[in-house]
C-alpha positions as CSV (number, residue, x, y, z in Angstrom):
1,X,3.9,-37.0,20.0
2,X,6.2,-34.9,18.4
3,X,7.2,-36.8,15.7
4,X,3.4,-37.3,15.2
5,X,2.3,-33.9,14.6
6,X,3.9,-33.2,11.7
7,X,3.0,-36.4,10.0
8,X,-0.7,-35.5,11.0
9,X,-0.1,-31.8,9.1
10,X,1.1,-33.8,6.1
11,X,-1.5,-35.8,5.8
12,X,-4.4,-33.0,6.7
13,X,-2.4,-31.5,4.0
14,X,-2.5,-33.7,1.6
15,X,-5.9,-35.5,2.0
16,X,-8.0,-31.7,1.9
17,X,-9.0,-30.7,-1.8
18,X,-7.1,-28.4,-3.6
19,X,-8.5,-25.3,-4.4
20,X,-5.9,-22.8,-5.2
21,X,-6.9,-20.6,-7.4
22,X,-7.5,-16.4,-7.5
23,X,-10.8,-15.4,-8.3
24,X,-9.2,-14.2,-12.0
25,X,-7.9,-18.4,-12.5
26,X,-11.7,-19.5,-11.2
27,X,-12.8,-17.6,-14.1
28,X,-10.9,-18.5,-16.6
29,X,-10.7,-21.9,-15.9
30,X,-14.5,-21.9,-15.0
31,X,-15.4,-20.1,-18.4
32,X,-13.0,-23.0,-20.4
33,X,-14.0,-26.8,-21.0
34,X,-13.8,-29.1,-18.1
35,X,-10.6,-30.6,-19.5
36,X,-8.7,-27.5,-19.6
37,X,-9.9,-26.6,-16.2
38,X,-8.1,-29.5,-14.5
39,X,-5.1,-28.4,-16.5
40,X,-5.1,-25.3,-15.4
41,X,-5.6,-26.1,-11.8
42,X,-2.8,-29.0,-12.1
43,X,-0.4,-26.1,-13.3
44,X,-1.1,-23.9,-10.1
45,X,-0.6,-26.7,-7.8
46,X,2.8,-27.7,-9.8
47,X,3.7,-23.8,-9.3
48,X,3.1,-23.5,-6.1
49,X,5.0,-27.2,-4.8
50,X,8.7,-25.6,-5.3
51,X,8.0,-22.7,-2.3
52,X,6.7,-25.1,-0.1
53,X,9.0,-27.6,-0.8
54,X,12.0,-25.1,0.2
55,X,9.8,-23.9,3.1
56,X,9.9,-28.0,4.5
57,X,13.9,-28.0,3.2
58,X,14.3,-24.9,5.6
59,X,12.3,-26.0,8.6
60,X,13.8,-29.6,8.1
61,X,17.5,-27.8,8.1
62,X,16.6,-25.7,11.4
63,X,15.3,-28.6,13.1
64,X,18.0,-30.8,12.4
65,X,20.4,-27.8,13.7
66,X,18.7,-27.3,16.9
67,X,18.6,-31.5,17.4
68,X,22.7,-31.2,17.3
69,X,23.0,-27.9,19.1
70,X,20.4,-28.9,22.4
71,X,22.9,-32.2,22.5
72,X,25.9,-30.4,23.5
């Protein structure tokens, strides 16, 4: 059950549409043609993978610590 939660949080994650934009992005990209709207919203989601992907690093590095330390 452990190891299933996080997969599940992946997935909810992953499967949920994106909306990550500020109210001043929605406008811009809402008051642009359709085609630079999805470029605009593919270049917030790019911006915003490298925090979470040292955020998992992190929690992936203290999880693995605590593994080896509760073994001894």
């Amino acid at each position: 059950m452990r190891r299933l939660l996080p997969v599940a949080a992946l997935y909810a994650a992953l499967t949920l549409p994106a909306a990550a934009q500020c109210v001043m992005c929605y406008r811009t990209a809402h008051s642009q043609q359709s085609a630079r709207a999805r470029v605009l919203n593919a270049g917030i989601l790019i911006l915003g993978a490298p925090p979470f992907l040292i955020l998992a690093g992190f929690v992936a590095f203290v999880m693995h610590r605590n593994e080896r330390f509760r073994g001894e």
